[in-house]
N, C-alpha and C positions, 0 to 999 in steps of 0.2 A: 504493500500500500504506500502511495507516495506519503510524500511531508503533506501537502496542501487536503490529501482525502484524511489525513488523520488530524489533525485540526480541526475540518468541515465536523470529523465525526465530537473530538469532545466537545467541540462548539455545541453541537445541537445537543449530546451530553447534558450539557451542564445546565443550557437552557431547561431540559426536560427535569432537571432536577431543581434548580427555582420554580417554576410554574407549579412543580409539585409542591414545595414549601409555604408557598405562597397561597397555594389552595387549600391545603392542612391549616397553615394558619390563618383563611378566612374561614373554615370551618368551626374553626374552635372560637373563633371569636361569633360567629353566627350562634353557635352552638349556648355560649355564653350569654349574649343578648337573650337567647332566649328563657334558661332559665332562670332570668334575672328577672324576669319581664311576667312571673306567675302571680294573675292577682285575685285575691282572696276576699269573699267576705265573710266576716263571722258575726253569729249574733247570738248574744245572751239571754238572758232569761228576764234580766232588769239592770237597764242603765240609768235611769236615776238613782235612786239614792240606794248606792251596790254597799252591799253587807263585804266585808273582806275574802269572801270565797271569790268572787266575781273581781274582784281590783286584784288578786292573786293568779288569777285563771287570766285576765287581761295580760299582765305581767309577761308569764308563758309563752302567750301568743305573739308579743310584741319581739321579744326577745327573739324564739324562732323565726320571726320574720326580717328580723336585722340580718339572723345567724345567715339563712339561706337568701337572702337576694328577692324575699318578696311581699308584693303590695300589698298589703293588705288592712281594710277597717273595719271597725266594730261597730255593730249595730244592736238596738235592743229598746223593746217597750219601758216606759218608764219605772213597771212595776211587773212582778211577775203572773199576775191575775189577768192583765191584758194581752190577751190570747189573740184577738183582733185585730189590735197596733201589730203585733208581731208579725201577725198573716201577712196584712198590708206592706210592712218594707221588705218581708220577704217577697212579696208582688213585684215591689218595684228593684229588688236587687235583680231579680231576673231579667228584668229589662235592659240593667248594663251588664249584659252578658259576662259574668266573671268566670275566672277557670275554673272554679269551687267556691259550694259556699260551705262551711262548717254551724251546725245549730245545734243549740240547746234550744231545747224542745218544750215551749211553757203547756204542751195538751198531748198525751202517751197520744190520742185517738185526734183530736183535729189538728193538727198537722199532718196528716197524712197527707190531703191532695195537695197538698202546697210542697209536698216533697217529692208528690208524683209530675208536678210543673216544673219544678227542679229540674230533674234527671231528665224529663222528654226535651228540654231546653240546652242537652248537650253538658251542663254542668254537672260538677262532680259533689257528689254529697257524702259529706259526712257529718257524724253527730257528736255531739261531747256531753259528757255530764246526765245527759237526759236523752233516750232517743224515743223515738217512734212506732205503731202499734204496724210497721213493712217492713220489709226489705230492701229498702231503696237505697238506705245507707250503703256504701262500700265499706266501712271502717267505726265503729262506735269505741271510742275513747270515753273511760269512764269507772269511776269505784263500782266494783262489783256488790253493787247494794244489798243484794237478799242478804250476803253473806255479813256485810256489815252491818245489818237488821239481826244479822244473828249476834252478834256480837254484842249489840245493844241489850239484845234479851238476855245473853249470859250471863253479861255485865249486872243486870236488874235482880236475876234472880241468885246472886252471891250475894247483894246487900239485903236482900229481904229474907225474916226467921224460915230456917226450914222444917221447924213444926208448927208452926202457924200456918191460917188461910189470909193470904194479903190478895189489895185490889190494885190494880192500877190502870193508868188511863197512859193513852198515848196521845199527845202534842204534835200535828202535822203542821205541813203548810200548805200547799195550794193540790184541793183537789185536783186526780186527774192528769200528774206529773208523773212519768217513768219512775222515777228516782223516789218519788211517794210511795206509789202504789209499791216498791221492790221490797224498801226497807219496812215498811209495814208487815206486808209478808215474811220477812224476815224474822221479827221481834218476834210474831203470832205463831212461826214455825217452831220457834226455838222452846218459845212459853207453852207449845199445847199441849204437851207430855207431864210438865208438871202440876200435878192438878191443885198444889197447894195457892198458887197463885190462878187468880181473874183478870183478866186481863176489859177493864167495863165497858168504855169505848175509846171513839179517836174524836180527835175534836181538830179546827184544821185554824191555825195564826191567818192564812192568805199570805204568808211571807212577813207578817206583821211583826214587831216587839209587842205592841201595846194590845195588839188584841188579842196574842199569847199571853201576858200578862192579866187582862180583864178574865179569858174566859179560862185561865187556871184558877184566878182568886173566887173566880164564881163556883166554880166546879169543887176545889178544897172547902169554901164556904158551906157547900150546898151537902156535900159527901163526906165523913171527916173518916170514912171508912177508906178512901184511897190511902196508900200507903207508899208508892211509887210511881212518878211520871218519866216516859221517855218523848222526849223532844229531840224531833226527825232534820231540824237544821239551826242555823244558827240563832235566826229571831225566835225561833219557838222555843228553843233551848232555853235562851239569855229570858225571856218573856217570862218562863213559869218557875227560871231560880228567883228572878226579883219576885215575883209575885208569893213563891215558897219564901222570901224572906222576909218581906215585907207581914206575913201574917205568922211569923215569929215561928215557923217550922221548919227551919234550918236542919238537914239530922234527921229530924224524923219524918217528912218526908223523904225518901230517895229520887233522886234526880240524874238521869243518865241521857247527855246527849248527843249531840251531831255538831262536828265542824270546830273553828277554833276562831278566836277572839281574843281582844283586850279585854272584854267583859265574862267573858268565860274559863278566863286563868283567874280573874279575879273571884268568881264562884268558884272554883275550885280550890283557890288559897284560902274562900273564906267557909270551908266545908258547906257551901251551899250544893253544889255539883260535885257526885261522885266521880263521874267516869264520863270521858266525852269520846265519839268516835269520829277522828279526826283523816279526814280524804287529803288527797294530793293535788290541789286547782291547777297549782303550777306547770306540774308532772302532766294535767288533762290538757291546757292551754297550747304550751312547747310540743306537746307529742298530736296535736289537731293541724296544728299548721303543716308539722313536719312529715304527716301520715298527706294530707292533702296536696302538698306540693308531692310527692313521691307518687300519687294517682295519676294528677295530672301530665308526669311522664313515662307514665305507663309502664313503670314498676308495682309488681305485684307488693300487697296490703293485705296485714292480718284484718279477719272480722271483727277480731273483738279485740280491745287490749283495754286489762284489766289494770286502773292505777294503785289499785291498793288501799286497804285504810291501815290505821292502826288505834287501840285503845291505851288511853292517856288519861291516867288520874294522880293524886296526889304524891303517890311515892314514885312513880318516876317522871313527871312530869321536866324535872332540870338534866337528864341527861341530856348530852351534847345535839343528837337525836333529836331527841321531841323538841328539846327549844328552837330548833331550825322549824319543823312543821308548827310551833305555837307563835314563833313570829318571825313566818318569810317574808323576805325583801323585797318591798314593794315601792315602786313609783320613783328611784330614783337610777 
């Protein structure tokens, strides 16, 4: 081969090898933009005035979406009763066609068609915290409630005598809620075997403090036969220890509840609250984005991913442990 054919040859070489590089490297930058570019809506249960589950589970979310490169906002009815508000901007999230939207779910049963408008809309769904009475979901992120309903009743029935008939009533929040209906079942599973306790009824805050509060002091007024309340979240919780305190029954009512607070390490410093059963919002929040962006590139997703609770009462409450879940870092 002459001198001039083998020059021609690395020439076109080398050429073939930039154009390769150069392709590579708009790929990957194509590639880039694109998973930068995944956007998200999420909505809660109640973005007005959010109990610390909700500003912890935001948290979560915001974080994963730094971590990964995606858009994403928060959406939510001002309170968790507004079942309607929710439908509605889930209405119109659909309208800006996003890659996924992520929900807590304020009705086990009507949200469904709005999460059957979801999915026919090409978006991807998932649920946190609370999901839905379908299928639609690809992924439900969330404490595995029955279980931590059991725990609650375990928790209930060590503090109450085991040769006595005790009563107790359980403190809900808003009929009608996945996460309701689980850990209810839960408590009633755990309790039906023993027949020393009664379990009398459920009575429901609405997500309330104050009407946890009202309708425990009514209910201890009314009953003085109840001997134990389990409160199923945080306002129902904090709601029937003031209300247990406030009518001088610290002690001898027992009080076991759900979720974690400033005011709920306070009931439990002040033996108002035995034993709380505390979820991971964070853990649900970070792991919804990060499950939902990972759909949207059509990497396979577990169905279920279970966050865990754990129960926290007075004697270990200050392990290293528990005081990260009794006050995570929030909002800064």
């Amino acid at each position: 081969m002459s001198e001039y054919r083998r020059r021609s040859a690395s020439a076109v070489l080398a050429t073939i090898l930039i154009l390769a590089a150069v392709f590579g490297i708009y790929k990957w930058a194509v590639s880039q933009k694109t998973e930068k570019s995944v956007e998200i809506i999420v909505t809660v249960k109640a973005k007005g005035q959010m109990i610390d589950f909700w500003k912890v589970l935001i948290t979560g979310v915001e974080d994963a979406a730094h971590e990964f490169g995606a858009n994403v906002s928060v959406i939510g009815p001002p309170s968790e009763t507004e079942i309607d508000v929710q439908i509605k901007q889930l209405e119109q999230a659909i309208q800006e066609k996003p890659d996924a939207i992520v929900m807590a779910a304020t009705d086990y049963n009507r949200l469904v068609p709005i999460a059957e408008q979801i999915v026919k809309a090409g978006i991807k769904l998932i649920t946190v915290d609370s999901g839905i009475n379908s299928d639609d979901s690809l992924s439900s992120i969330a404490t595995d409630n029955i279980a931590a309903g059991e725990k609650a009743g375990e928790e209930m029935a060590k503090l109450l005598p085991s040769t006595d008939s005790s009563k107790i009533a359980i403190m809900s929040f808003v009929y009608g809620t996945s996460s309701q209906i689980e850990r209810e079942k839960g408590v009633r599973q755990w309790l039906k075997n023993n027949t020393q306790i009664e379990v009398a009824n459920t009575y429901y805050s609405e997500g309330q403090l104050d009407i946890a509060y009202n309708r425990t002091k009514e209910l201890l007024s009314k009953d003085p036969s109840i001997k134990g309340i389990v409160g199923l979240n945080e306002p129902s919780t904090v709601g029937a220890g003031k209300a247990i305190m406030d009518l001088g029954l610290s002690g001898k009512v027992k009080l076991v509840g759900f979720d974690s607070s400033v005011d709920e390490v306070k009931l439990i410093e002040g033996g108002v609250l035995q034993a709380t059963i505390v979820q991971k919002p964070y853990n649900m929040g970070y792991l919804s984005v990060k499950t939902a962006i990972e759909a949207v590139r059509g990497k396979k997703i577990p169905k279920q991913i279970d966050t865990e609770s754990v129960i926290i009462n007075e004697d270990n409450m200050y392990t290293e442990q528990n005081q990260k879940l009794l006050f995570p870092f929030v909002g800064e």
